[in-house]
C-alpha positions as CSV (number, residue, x, y, z in Angstrom):
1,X,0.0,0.0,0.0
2,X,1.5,3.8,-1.5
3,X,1.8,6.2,1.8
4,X,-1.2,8.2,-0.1
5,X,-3.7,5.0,0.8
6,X,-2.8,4.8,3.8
7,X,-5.9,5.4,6.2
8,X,-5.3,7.4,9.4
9,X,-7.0,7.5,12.8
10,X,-9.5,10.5,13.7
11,X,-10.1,10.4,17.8
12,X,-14.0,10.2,16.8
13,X,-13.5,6.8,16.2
14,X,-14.0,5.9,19.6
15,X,-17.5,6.4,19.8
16,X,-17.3,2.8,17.8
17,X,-15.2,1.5,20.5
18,X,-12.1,1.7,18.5
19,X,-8.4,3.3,19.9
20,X,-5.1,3.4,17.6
21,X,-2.7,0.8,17.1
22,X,0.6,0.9,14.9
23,X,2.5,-1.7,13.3
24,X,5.5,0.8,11.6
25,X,4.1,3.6,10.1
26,X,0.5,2.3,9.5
27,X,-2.1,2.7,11.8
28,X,-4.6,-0.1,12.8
29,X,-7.9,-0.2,14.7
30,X,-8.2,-1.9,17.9
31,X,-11.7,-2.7,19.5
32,X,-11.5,-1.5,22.7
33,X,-13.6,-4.4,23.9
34,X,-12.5,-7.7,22.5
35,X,-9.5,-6.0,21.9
36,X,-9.5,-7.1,17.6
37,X,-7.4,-5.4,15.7
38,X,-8.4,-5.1,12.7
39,X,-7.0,-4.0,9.0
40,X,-6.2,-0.4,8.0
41,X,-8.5,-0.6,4.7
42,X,-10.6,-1.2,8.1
43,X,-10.0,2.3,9.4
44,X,-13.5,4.2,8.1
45,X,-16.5,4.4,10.2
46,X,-18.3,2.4,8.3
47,X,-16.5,-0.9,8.9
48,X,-16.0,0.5,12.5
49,X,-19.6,0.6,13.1
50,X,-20.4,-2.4,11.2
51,X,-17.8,-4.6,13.9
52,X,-19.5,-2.5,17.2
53,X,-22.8,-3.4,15.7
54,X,-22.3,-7.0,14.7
55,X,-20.0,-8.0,17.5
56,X,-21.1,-6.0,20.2
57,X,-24.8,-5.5,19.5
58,X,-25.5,-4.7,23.4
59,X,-23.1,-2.0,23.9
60,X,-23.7,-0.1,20.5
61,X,-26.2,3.0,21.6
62,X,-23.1,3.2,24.9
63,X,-22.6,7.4,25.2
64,X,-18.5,8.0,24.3
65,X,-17.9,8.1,27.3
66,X,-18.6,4.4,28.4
67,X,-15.6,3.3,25.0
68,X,-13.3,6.1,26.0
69,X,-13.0,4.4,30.0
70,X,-12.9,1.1,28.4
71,X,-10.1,3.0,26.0
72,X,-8.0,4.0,29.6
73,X,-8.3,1.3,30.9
74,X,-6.8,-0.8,27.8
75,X,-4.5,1.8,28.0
76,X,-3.0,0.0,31.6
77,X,-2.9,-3.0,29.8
78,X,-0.5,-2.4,26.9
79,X,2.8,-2.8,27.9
80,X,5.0,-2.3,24.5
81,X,5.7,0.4,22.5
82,X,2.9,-0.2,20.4
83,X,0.5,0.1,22.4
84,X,-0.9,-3.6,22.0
85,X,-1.1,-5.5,25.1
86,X,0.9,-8.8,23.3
87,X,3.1,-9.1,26.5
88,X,0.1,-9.1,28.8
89,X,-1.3,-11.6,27.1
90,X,1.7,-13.7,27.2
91,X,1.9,-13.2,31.1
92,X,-2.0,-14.3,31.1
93,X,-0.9,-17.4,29.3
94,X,1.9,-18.3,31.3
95,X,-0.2,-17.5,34.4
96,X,-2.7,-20.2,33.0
97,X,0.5,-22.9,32.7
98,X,1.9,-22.4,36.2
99,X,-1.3,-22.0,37.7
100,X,-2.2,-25.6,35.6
101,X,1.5,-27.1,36.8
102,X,-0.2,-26.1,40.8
103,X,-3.1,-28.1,39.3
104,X,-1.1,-31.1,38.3
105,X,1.6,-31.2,41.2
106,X,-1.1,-31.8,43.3
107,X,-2.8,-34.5,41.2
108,X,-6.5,-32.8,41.1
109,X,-8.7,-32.9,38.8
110,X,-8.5,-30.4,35.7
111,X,-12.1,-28.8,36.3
112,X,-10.9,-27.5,39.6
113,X,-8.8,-24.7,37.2
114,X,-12.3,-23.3,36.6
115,X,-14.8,-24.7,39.2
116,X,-12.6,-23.1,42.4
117,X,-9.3,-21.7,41.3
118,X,-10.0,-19.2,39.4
119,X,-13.0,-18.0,41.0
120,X,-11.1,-17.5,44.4
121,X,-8.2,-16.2,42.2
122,X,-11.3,-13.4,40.9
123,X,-13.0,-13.0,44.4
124,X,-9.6,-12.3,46.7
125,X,-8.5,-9.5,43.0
126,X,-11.7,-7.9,43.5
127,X,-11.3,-7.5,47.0
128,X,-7.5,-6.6,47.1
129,X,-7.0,-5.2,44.5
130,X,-9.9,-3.9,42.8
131,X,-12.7,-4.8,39.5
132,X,-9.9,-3.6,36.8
133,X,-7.4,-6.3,38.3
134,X,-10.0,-8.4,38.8
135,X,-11.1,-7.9,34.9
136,X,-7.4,-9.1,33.9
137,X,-7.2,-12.3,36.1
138,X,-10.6,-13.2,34.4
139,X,-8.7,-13.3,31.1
140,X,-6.7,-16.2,32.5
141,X,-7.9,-19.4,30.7
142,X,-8.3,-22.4,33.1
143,X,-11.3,-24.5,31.3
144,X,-11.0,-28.0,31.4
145,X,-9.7,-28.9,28.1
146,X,-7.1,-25.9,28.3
147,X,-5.5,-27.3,31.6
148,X,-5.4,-30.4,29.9
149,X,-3.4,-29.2,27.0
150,X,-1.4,-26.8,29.0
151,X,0.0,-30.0,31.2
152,X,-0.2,-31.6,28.1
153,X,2.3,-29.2,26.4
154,X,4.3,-29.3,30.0
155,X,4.9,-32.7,30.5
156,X,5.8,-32.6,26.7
157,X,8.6,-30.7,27.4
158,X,9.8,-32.2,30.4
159,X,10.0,-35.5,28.6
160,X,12.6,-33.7,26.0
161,X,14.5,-32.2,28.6
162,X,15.1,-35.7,30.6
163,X,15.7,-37.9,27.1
164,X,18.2,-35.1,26.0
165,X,19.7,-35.3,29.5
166,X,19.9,-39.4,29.1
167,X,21.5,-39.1,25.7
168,X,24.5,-37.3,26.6
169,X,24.9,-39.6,29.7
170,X,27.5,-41.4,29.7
171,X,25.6,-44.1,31.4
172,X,22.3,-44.2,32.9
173,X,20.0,-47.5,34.8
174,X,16.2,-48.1,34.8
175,X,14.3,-49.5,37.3
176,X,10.2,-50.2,36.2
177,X,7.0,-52.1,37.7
178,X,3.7,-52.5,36.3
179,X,0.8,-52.7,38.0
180,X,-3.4,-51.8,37.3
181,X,-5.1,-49.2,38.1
182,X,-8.9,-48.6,38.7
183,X,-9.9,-49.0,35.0
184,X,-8.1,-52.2,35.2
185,X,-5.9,-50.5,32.7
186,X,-1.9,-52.0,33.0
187,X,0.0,-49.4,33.3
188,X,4.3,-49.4,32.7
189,X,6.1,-47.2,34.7
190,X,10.3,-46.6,34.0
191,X,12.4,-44.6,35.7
192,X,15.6,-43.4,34.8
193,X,19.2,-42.5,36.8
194,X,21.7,-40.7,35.0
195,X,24.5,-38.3,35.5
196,X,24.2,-34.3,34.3
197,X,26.7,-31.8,35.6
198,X,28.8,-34.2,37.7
199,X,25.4,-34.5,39.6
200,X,23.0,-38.0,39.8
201,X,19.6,-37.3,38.8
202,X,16.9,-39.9,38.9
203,X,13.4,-39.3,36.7
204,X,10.1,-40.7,35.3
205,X,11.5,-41.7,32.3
206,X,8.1,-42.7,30.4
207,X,5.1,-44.2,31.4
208,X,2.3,-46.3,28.9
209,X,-0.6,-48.4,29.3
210,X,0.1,-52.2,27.9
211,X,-2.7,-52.6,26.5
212,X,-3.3,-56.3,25.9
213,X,-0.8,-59.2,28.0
214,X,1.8,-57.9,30.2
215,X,4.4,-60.5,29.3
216,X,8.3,-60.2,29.2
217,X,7.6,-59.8,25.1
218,X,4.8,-56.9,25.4
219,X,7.0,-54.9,28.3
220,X,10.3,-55.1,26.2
221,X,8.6,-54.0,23.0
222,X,7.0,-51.0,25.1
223,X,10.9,-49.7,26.1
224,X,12.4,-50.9,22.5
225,X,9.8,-48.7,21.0
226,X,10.4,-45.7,23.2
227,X,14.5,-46.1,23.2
228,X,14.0,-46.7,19.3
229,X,11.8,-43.1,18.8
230,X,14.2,-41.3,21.0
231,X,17.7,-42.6,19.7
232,X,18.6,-43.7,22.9
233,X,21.4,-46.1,23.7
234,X,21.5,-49.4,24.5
235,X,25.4,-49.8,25.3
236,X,24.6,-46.7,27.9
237,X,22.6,-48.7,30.1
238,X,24.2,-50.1,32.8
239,X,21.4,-51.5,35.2
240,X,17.9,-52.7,35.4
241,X,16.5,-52.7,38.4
242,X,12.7,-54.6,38.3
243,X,10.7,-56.9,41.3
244,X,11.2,-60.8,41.4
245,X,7.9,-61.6,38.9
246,X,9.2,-64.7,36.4
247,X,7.9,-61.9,33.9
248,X,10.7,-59.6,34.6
249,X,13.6,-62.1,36.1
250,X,12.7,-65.4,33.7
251,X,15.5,-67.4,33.3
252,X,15.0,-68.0,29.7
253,X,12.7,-65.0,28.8
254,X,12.1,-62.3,30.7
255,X,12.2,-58.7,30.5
256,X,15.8,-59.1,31.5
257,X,17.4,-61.4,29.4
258,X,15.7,-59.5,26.2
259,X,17.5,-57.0,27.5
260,X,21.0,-58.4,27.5
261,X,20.6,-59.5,24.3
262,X,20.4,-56.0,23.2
263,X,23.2,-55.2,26.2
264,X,24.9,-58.6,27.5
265,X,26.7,-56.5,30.3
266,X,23.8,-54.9,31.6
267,X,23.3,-55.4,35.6
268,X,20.4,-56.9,36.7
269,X,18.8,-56.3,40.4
270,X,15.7,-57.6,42.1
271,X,14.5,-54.8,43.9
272,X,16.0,-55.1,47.9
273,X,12.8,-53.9,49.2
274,X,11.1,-56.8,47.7
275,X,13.5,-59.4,48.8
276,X,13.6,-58.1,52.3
277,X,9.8,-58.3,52.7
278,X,10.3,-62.0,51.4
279,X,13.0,-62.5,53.7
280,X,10.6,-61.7,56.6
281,X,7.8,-64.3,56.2
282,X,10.2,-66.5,58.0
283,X,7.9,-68.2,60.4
284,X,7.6,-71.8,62.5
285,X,4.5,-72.8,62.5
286,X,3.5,-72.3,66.2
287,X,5.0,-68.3,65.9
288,X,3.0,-68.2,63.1
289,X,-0.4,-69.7,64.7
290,X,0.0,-66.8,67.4
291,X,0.3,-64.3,64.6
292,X,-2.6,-65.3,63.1
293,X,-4.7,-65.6,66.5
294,X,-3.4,-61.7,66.7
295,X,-5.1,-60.8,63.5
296,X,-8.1,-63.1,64.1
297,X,-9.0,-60.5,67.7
298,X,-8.1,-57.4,65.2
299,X,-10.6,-59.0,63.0
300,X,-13.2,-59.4,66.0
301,X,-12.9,-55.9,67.3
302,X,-12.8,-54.4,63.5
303,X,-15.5,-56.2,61.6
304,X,-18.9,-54.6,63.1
305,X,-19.2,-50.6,63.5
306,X,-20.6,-52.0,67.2
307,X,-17.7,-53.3,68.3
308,X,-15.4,-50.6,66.7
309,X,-17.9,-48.4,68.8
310,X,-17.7,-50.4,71.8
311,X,-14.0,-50.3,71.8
312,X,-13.4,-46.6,71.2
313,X,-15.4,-46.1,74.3
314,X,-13.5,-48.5,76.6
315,X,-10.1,-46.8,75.3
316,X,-11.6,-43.6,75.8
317,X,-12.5,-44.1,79.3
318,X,-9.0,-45.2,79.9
319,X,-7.3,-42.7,78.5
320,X,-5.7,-44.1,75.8
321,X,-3.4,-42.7,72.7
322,X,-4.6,-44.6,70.1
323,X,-8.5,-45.7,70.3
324,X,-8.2,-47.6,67.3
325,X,-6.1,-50.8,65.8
326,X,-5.1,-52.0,62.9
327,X,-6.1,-54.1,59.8
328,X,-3.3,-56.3,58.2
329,X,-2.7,-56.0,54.5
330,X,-0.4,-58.4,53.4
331,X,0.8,-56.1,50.7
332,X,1.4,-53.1,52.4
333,X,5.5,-53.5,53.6
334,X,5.1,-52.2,57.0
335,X,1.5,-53.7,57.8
336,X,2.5,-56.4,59.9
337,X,4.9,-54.6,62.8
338,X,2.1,-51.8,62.4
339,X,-0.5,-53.8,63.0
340,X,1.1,-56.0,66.1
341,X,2.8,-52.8,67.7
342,X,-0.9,-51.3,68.2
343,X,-2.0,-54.2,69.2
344,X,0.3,-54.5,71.9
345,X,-0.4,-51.1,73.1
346,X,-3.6,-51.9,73.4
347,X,-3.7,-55.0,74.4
348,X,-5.1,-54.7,78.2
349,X,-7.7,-52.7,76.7
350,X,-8.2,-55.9,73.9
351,X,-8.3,-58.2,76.8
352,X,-11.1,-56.3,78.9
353,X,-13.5,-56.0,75.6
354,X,-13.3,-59.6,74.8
355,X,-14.0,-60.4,78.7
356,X,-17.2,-58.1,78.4
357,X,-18.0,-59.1,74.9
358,X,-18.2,-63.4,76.1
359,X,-15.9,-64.6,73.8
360,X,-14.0,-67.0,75.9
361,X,-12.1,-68.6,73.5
362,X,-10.3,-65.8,72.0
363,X,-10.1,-64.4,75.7
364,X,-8.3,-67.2,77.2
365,X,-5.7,-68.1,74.5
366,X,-4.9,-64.3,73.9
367,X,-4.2,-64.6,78.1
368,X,-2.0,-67.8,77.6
369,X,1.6,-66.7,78.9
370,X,3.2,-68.2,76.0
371,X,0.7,-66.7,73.5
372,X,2.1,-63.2,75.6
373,X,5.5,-63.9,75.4
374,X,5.5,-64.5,71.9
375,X,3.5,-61.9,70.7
376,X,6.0,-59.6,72.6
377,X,8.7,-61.0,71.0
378,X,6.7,-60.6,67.7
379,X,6.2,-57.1,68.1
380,X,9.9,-56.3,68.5
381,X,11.1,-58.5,65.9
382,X,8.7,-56.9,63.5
383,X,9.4,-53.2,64.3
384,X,13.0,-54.2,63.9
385,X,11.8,-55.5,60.5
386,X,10.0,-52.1,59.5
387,X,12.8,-50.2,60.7
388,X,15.1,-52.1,57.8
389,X,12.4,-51.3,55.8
390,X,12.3,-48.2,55.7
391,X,16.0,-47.8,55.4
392,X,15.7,-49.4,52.1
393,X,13.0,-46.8,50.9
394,X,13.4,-43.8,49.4
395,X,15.5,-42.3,46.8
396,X,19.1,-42.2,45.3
397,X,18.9,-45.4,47.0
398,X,22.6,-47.9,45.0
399,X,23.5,-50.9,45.9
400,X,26.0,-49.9,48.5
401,X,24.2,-48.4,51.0
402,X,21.4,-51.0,50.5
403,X,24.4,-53.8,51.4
404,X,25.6,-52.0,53.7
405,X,22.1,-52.2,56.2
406,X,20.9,-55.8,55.1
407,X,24.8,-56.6,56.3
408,X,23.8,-55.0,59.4
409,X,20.7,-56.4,60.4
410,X,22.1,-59.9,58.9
411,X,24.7,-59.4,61.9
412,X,22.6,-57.8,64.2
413,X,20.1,-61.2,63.8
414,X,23.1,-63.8,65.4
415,X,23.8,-60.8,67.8
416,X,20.4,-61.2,69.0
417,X,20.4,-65.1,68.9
418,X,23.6,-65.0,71.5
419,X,22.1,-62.4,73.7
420,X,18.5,-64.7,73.8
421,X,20.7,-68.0,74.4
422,X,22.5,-66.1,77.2
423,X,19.0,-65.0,78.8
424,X,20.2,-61.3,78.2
425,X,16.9,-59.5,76.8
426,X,17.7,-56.3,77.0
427,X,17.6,-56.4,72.4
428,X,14.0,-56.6,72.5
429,X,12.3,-53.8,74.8
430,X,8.5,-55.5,75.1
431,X,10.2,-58.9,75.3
432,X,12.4,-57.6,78.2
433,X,9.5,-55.9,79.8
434,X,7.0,-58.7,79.8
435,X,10.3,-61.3,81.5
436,X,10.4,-58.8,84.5
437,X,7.0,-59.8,85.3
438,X,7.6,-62.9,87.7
439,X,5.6,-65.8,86.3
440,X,5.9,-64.7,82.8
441,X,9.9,-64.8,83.6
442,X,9.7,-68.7,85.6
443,X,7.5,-69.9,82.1
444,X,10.6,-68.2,80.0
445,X,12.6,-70.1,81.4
446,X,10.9,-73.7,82.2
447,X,9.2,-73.7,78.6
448,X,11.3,-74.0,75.4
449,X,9.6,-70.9,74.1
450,X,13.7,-69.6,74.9
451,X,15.0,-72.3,72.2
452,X,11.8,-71.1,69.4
453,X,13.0,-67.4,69.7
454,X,16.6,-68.4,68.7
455,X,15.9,-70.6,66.1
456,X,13.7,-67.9,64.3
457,X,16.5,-65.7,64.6
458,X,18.8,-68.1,63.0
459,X,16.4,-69.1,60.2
460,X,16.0,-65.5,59.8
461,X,19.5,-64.7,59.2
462,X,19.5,-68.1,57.0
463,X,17.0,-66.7,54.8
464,X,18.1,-63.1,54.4
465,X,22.0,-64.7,53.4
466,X,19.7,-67.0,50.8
467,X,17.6,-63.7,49.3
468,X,20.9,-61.6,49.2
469,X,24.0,-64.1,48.3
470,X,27.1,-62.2,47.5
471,X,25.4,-58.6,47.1
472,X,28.8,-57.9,45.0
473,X,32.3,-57.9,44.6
474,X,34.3,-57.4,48.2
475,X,37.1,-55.8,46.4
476,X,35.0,-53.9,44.1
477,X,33.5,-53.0,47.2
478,X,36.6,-51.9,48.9
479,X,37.5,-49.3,46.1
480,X,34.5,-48.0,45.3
481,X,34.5,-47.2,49.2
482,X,37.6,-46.5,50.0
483,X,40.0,-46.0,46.7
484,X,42.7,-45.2,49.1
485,X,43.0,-48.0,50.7
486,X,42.1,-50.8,49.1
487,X,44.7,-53.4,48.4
488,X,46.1,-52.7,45.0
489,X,47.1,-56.8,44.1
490,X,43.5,-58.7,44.9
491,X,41.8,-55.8,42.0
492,X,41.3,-57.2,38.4
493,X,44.7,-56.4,36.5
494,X,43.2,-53.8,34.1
495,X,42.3,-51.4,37.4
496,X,45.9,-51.7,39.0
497,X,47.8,-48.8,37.5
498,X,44.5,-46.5,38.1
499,X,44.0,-47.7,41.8
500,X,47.6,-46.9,42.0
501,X,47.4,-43.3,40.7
502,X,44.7,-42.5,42.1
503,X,45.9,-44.0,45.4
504,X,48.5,-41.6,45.0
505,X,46.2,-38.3,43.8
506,X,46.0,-35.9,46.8
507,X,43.7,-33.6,45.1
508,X,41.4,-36.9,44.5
509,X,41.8,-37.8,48.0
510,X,40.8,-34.2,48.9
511,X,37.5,-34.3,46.8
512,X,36.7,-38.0,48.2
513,X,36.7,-36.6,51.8
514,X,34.3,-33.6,50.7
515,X,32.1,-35.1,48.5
516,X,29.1,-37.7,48.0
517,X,31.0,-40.9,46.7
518,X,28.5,-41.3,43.8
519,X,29.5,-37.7,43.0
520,X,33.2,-38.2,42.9
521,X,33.1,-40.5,40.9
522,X,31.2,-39.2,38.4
523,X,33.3,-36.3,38.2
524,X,36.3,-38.3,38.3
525,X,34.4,-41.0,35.1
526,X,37.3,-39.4,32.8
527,X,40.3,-39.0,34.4
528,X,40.0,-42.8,35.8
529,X,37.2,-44.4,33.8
530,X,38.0,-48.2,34.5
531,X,37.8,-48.0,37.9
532,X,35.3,-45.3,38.3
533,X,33.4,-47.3,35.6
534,X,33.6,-50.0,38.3
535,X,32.4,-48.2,41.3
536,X,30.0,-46.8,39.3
537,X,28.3,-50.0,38.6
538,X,27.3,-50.2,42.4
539,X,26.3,-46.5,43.0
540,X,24.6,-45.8,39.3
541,X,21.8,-48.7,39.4
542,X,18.8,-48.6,41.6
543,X,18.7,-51.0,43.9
544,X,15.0,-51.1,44.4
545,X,11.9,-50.4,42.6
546,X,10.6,-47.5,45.4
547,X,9.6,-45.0,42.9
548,X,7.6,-46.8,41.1
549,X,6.0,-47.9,43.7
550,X,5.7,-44.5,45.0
551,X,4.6,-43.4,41.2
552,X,1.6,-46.5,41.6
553,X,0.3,-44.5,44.8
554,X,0.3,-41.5,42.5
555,X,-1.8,-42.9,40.1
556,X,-4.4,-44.1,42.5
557,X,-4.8,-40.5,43.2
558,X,-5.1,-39.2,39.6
559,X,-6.9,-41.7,38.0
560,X,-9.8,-42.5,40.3
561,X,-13.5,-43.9,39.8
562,X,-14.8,-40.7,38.8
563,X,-11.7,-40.1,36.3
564,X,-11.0,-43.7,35.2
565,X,-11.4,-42.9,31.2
566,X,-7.8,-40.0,31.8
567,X,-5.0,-40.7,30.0
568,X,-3.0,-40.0,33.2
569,X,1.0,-39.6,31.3
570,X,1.4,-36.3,31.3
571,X,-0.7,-35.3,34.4
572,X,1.8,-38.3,36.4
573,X,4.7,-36.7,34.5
574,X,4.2,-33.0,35.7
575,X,3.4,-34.2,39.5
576,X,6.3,-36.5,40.0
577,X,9.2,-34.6,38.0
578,X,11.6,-32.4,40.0
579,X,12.4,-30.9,36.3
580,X,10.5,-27.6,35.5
581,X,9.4,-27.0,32.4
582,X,10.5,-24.0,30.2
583,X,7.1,-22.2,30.4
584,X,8.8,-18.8,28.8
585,X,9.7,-21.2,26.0
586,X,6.4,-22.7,25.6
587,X,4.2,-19.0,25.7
588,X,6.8,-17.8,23.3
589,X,5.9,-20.4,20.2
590,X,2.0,-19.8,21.3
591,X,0.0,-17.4,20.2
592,X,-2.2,-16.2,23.4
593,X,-5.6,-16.6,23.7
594,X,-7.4,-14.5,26.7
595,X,-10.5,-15.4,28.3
596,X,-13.7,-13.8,27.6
């Protein structure tokens, strides 16, 4: 268009609700109420009336007046040097992906964005702040299908920054579980640990729903196919980490020895959590008859809302901490010592309801001394149990420090057994306290319950050295603990000269006194790489499959019987990644859509 076409703005042109814009030299219209902006052939008052009338039918006999406020206050909206109001729109739409990453991190439902967040978001502006601020947090988009493309467009990026982060890893391991959710939909979780930045960094690497069997075949295809799409290496992966299902740790064809056909020198680990609650089912028959007389009173007091009633009361009236106990669930890790420790703090209480309540049987064997004794001894053995437990969970869990406590309590078990055999008690508090008591103390010691207890502990210890044989190499061990000073002639030949020098490296020696050992190796990978390559193989792998587990009680919280159609990946993504996305990034290749 010549500079003679060009169409210029008269300031009578806001009695059509229309204000000034310019791109260069040419001026534009802009509607000061949906905020268009519109062509400069547009610029006449014909057109300009024809968009007032058409568009904004309701507001087109408003005095001057009313458009030349609305013109002001559009006015405290533009932020460039234009005048157009590009920038505020791009804060509105990053607004409506944080305020959608809020929504996701705490695993709510998408509607919530518009049901309750943004109208507290509009009542506490209006109140605060005033009904202009309150007319630009009402631009902020938050319907349901937004949120879901805004998490959607998060977890999107997310995903690129951990696979690019994987890629340039020099190694990385993978630990993964499946299990079904609500829908009765299987769904794959894998998670990844990798090094960035002479750091360790463990995240979701993907999650996907298997849609038909969940065999060895259909869970290795799953991670081909992702590994495949992303160009990620095989030859990088140096552990697997999975539970003890024959799908994951067959022999002849599970997940992991598809795997090490792709990688022959992968490491495979069943999950130490796993194993240890295994390990703990050890039980004689008669230890495990009292156990299950304990669960059969929880059962009696539990089962009817009139006994539960009942009970409350009695506890109540004596003052008790707890007024409740617990149910056993055999798949929860820490059920059982939950379950027996109430018990036994309640167990007077126990006693006096099933006294009341006629129910003889259960009253007298509960009473028996040996039945107390036992259950005592039961309570301590399993809050001992619990405590391993929870040792073993939680994150940058490796297979040293994971070694390093089941080598402790394996100890700690024949510690016990000679205390027991030496009538010293003093290793198991409730068991010490019930033997000062006089007659339970003369049936101790005329009935053979002495001789059960330290057996258990032996065929304890017994099964905990069968469910974690040789947990790895003792002079590997040695120098991925202690490179300096580890004995230089019992190490593979290919890691002498570097165990020497670095032996012999004060400034190494320095670092390994300050630092994490995971970390020092890492950042020493290329200045010794065989033997921090080595220690690495104990300190890179996950030695259990917590997250995931962890990641399984997310998903119950996402995906529940009133959301059992979502496709829950990205909204699982966004709540369980410690990555944040690049939002800026994101609003900067949108183009921004307010909210009428």
């Amino acid at each position: 268009m010549s500079s003679a076409k060009k169409r210029k703005y008269n300031d009578d042109y806001i009695k059509y609700g229309f204000v000034v814009i310019k791109k260069g030299d040419i001026d534009h219209p802009q509607c000061v109420i949906c905020y268009e902006v519109l062509s400069n052939d547009a610029m006449r008052p014909s057109r300009l009336e024809r968009h007032l009338s058409t568009k904004h039918s309701s507001l087109k006999d408003k005095p001057k007046e009313f458009f030349a406020s609305k013109s002001a206050s559009l006015k405290r909206m533009k932020l460039d040097s234009t005048g157009f109001f590009a920038k505020s729109s791009e804060k509105v739409l990053q607004a409506s992906y944080e305020l959608s990453l809020i929504n996701a991190k705490a695993k709510k439902s998408h509607t919530i964005g518009e049901s309750l967040i943004k109208p507290c978001l509009l009542k506490a502006a209006n109140i605060i702040l005033g009904p202009e601020i309150k007319q630009k947090f009402s631009q902020i988009p938050l319907s349901d299908n937004t949120v879901k493309r805004r998490i959607d467009d998060m977890a999107e990026d997310i995903k690129k920054q951990v696979v690019e982060a994987v890629k340039e890893s020099t190694f990385y391991a993978i630990q993964l579980d499946e299990s079904t959710d609500i829908a009765q939909c299987c769904q794959l979780l894998v998670f990844v640990r990798y090094m960035q930045n002479e750091t360790i960094k463990e995240e979701l690497l993907f999650s996907t729903e298997l849609t038909t069997t969940t065999k060895a075949i259909d869970i290795m295809t799953a991670v081909s196919d992702f590994f495949a799409k992303h160009e990620m290496s095989w030859q990088k992966l140096m552990g697997v980490c999975t539970d003890g299902a024959p799908t994951m740790l067959g022999s002849r064809s599970g997940f992991v020895q598809l795997v090490r056909e792709k990688n022959p020198n992968v490491i495979a680990i069943h999950c130490f959590i796993h194993r240890q609650a295994l390990a703990a089912k050890t039980l004689s028959n008669e230890f495990n008859a009292i156990l299950t007389l304990c669960i059969k009173i929880i059962n009696y007091v539990k089962k009817s809302a009139l006994n539960t009633r009942l009970f409350t009361a009695l506890c109540e009236d004596l003052g008790t901490e707890h007024k409740t106990l617990l149910f056993h669930t055999e798949v929860r890790w820490l059920s059982k010592g939950n379950m027996l420790t109430r018990l036994y703090e309640l167990r007077d209480e126990v006693i006096q309801l099933l006294d009341n309540q006629k129910q003889s049987e259960l009253f007298v064997e509960f009473r028996k001394p040996k039945v107390q004794v036992v259950f005592a001894y039961l309570t301590d053995m399993f809050d001992s149990l619990n405590s391993l437990n929870l040792k073993l969970q939680g994150g940058d869990s490796n297979i040293i420090n994971h070694r390093d406590a089941i080598t402790v309590f394996t100890e700690k078990l024949l510690l016990w057994k000679r205390k027991i055999l030496a009538d010293n008690y003093s290793c198991f508090p409730k068991l010490y306290a019930i033997t000062e008591d006089k007659c339970f103390m003369e049936f101790f010691c005329e009935s053979d319950t002495k001789t059960e207890i330290s057996n258990h502990l032996q065929h304890l210890s017994d099964e905990f050295k069968r469910y974690f044989p040789n947990l790895c190499d003792d002079n590997i061990y040695r120098l991925a603990t202690d490179p300096f000073h580890v004995d230089i002639d019992v190490l593979p030949e290919l890691l002498q000269e570097q165990a020497l020098e670095i032996k012999n490296d004060s400034a190494a020696k320095y670092d390994f006194e300050k630092m994490d050992k995971p970390l020092f190796w890492v950042k020493y990978l290329k200045v010794y790489p065989n033997i921090a390559e080595e220690s690495l193989k104990l300190f890179l792998p996950f030695s259990s499959t917590y997250l995931c587990e962890k990641a399984f009680s997310a998903v119950v919280v996402i995906k529940t019987k009133y959301r059992n159609k979502l496709d829950i990946t990205s909204d699982l993504r966004c709540a369980l990644s410690s990555i944040q996305p690049r939002i800026e990034n994101i609003v900067k290749n949108m183009q921004a859509h307010p909210s009428h």
